[in-house]
C-alpha positions, 0 to 999 in steps of 0.5 A: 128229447135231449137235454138242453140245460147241461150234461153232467159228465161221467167220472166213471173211468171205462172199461178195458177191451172191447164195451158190451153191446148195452155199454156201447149204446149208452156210450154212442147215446151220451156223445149225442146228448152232449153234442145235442147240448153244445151244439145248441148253445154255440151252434155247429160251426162253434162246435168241435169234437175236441169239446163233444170228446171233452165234456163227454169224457171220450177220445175224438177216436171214440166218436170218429170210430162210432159216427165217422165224422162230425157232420154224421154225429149232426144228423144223429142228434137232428134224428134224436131231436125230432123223435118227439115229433115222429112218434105222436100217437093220439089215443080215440075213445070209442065213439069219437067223431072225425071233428074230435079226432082231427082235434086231438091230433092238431093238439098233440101236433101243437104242443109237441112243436111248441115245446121249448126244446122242439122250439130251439131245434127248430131254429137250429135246423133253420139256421143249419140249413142257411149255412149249410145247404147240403144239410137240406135233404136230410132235414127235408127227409125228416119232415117226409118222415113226419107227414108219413106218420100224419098220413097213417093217423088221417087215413083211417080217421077219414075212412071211418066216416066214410070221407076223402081227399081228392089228393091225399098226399097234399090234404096231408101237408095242408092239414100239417101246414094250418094246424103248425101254423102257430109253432112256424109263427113262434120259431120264424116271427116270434109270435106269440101262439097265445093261451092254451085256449086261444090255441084250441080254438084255433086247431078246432077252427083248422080241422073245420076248414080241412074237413070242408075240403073232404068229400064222401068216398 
C-alpha cells in the first residue's frame, strides 16, 4: 500500500543511456508512490506533473514517456492503492466449519477496508468519480476484480459443506455488501465501526444471515 505520509526524494543522480529493466521498474514505482502522496494530499485536479516530476526528481518526459498521460498515471496509482484488497487470502486450518470460514474472511475483508490508508483512497475514488465521471468504469472494474476473488474464496468454502446459492454471482455481492457495511458507513457517514469485538460480532451476525440464505446442493 503506497505511503501516504511523505516521500523522500532520491538525490541519486540517474544513469546515463537507457536504465536496466530493475532500474526502470523501480523508476515507474516511485512516480506512483509520489503521485500516490500528492494526490491524496491535494486531490487530482491540484495535482500537476509538474510537482509528480519534482518531488520525484524526474522530467515530465519521463513520466509521459512511462504513463502517456496524467490520467493513466491516475489509474496506475488507483491499481496500486487497491491491491490490499485483491490479494486477501485467508488461511482455513483443517476441520474449520463454513460458519468460521465465512468469519475469517468477513474479518480480513474488515480490517483490510478499515485501514486508514484503504480508508483515504476510498474517499479519494468517491470524491474522483463525482468530479470526474469517466473515471467510473475503470473503478467499477476494480470492484469486479474484488468480487471475482471473493467469488474463488466462497465457492469452495460453500461446496465444502455441500451448500449453494440459487444465484451465486449476487450471494457474491450480498455477502461483500453486509460484511464492508462498516468501512462503507465510516468512508460516506463517518461512523464509527465500533471495538474490535463490536466488529466481529457483527461479521459473525453477517456470515449468520448469508448462510440463511444457502441451500443443499
Amino acid at each position: 500500500m503506497p505511503k501516504t505520509e511523505g516521500h523522500e526524494k532520491s538525490r541519486r543522480p540517474s544513469p546515463r543511456g537507457r536504465p536496466t529493466a530493475r532500474r526502470a521498474q523501480e523508476l515507474r514505482q516511485t512516480i506512483i508512490e509520489v503521485a500516490s502522496v500528492l494526490m491524496l494530499q491535494g486531490g487530482y485536479e491540484g495535482t500537476s506533473i509538474d510537482a509528480i516530476a519534482a518531488a520525484a526528481g524526474v522530467t515530465k518526459r519521463t513520466i509521459y514517456s512511462r504513463f502517456a498521460s496524467k490520467e493513466n498515471l491516475l489509474r496506475e496509482v488507483l491499481t496500486t492503492a487497491a491491491l490490499p484488497a485483491l490479494r486477501l487470502d485467508p488461511e482455513f486450518p483443517p476441520g474449520l466449519g463454513i460458519q468460521e470460514k465465512l468469519e475469517r474472511i468477513g474479518m480480513e475483508m474488515n480490517d483490510t477496508l478499515l485501514h486508514p490508508d484503504m480508508q483515504r483512497w476510498l474517499r479519494f475514488a468517491i470524491g474522483g468519480i463525482a468530479q470526474r465521471p469517466e473515471l467510473a468504469p475503470f473503478i467499477h472494474a476494480l470492484i469486479e476484480q474484488y468480487l471475482e476473488l471473493l467469488a474463488r474464496m466462497l465457492g469452495p468454502a460453500l461446496a465444502s459443506e455441500a451448500l449453494r446459492a440459487d444465484d451465486f454471482s449476487a450471494s457474491v455481492k450480498i455477502f461483500a455488501t453486509l460484511i464492508s457495511a462498516p468501512a462503507h458507513n465510516l468512508v460516506t457517514f463517518s461512523l464509527p465501526p465500533g471495538s474490535r469485538e463490536e466488529q466481529a460480532d457483527f461479521i459473525r451476525k453477517a456470515a449468520v444471515l448469508f448462510l440463511a440464505g444457502c441451500t443443499k446442493a
